[in-house]
C-alpha positions in Angstrom: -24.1 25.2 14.1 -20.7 24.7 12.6 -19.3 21.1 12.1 -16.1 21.3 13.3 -15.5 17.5 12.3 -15.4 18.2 8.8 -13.4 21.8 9.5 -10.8 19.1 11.1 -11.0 16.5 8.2 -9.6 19.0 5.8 -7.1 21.0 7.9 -5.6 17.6 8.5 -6.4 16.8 4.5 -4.5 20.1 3.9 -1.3 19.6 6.0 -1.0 16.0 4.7 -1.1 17.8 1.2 1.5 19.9 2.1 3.5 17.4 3.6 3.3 15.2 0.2 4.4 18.1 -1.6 7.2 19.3 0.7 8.7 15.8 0.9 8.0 14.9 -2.7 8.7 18.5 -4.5 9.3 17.3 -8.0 7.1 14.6 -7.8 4.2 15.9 -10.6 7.1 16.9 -13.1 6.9 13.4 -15.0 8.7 10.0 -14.9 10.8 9.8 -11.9 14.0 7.7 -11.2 14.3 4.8 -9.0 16.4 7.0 -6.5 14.3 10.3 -6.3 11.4 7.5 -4.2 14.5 5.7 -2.8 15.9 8.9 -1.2 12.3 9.6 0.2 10.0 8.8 2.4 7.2 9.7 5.3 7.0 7.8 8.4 3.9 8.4 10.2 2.8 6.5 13.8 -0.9 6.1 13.0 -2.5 3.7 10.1 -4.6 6.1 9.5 -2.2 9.1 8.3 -0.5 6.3 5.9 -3.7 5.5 4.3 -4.7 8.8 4.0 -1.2 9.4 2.9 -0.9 6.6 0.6 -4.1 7.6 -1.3 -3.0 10.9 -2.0 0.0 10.3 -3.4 -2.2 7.1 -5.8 -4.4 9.8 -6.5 -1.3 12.3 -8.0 0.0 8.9 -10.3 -1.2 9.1 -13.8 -3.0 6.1 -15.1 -5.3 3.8 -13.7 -5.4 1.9 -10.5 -5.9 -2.1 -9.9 -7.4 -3.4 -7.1 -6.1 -6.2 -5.8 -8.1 -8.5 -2.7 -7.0 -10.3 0.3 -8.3 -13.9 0.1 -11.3 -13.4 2.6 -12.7 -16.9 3.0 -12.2 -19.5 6.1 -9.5 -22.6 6.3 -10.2 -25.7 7.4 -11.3 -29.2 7.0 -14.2 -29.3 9.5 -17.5 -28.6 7.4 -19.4 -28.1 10.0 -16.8 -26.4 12.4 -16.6 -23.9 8.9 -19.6 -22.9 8.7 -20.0 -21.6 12.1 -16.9 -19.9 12.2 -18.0 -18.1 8.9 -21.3 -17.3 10.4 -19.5 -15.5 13.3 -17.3 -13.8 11.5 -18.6 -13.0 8.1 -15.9 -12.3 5.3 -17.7 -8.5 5.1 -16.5 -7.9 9.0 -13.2 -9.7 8.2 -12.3 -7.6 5.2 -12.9 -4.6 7.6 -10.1 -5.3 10.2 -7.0 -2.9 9.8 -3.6 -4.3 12.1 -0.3 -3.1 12.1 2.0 -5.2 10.0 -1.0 -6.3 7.7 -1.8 -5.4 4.4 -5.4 -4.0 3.8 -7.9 -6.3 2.2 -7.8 -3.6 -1.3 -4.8 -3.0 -2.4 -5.2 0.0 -5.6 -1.9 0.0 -7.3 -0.8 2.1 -10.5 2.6 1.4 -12.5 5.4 3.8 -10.9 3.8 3.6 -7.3 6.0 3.2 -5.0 6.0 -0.1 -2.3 7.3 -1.1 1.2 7.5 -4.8 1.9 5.7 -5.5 5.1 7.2 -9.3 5.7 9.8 -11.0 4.5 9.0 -13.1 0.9 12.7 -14.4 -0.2 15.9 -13.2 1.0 18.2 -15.0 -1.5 16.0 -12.2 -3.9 16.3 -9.0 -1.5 12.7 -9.1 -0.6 12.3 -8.7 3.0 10.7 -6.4 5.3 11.0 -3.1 4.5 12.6 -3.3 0.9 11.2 -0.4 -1.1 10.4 -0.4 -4.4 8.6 1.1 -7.5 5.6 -1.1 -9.1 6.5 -1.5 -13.2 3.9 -3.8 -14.5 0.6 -4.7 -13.1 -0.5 -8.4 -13.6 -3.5 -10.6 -13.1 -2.8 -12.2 -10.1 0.5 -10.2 -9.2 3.0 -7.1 -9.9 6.2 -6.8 -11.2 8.6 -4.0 -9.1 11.8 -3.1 -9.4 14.0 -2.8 -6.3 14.9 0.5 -5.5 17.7 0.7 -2.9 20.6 -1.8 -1.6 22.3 -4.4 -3.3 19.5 -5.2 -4.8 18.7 -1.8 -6.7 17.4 -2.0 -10.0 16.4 -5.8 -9.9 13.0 -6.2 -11.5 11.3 -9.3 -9.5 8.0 -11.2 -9.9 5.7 -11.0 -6.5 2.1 -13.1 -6.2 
């Protein structure tokens, strides 16, 4: 009996990899500038297509990727009140919740990946929603991009 699931999985694995290369022709020809990501993008409906998306186009950067977690523990003051919240819902389920408008628990980044800003960290600095820009140096406990597009393009700035 065929499995038509996994026939599915990679005609849709196939077409995104067409997509990638349609949108992003020159994209495995070396360095690119600031403007060739700036003057490009795919906008997909479904979480799952930019994931699936998003990986691929990781997967084509040379280098290597850090991983960078979501703090997954429970706030509060309440001991007590803690612990039973932490029981219900365990940081292993909590790391597995995917919403719109929230950034996955892992996060793999390589230097010349380019980024969307999901939420708005300082205007004064041009980072707000939907500022794109291209990951230059990967740090401990942050990255350093430079702004793509705007009046902003070409500023390096420092994010957490």
């Amino acid at each position: 009996m065929k499995d038509h699931g996994m026939d599915d999985q990679v005609a849709r694995s196939s077409r995104l990899s067409r997509l990638i290369e349609t949108v992003y022709a020159y994209f495995n020809e070396g360095h690119q500038p600031d403007n060739y990501f700036a003057e490009r993008i795919i906008l997909t409906p479904k979480n799952a297509d930019v994931l699936a998306i998003n990986d691929m186009i990781l997967d084509k950067l040379p280098g290597d990727a850090q991983e960078y977690r979501s703090v997954d523990t429970l706030d509060g003051d309440d001991e007590l009140e803690l612990q039973e919240r932490s029981d219900l819902y365990p940081p292993e389920f909590l790391n597995t919740i995917s919403l719109s408008g929230m950034p996955r628990h892992k996060l793999r980044l390589k230097i010349g990946t380019p980024v969307m800003l999901i939420r708005n960290i300082s205007t004064k600095e041009g980072l707000w929603n939907g500022t794109r820009l291209r990951v230059v140096s990967l740090r401990r406990n942050g990255l350093q991009p430079v702004i793509m597009g705007g009046a902003f393009a070409g500023k390096k700035v420092l994010i957490p």
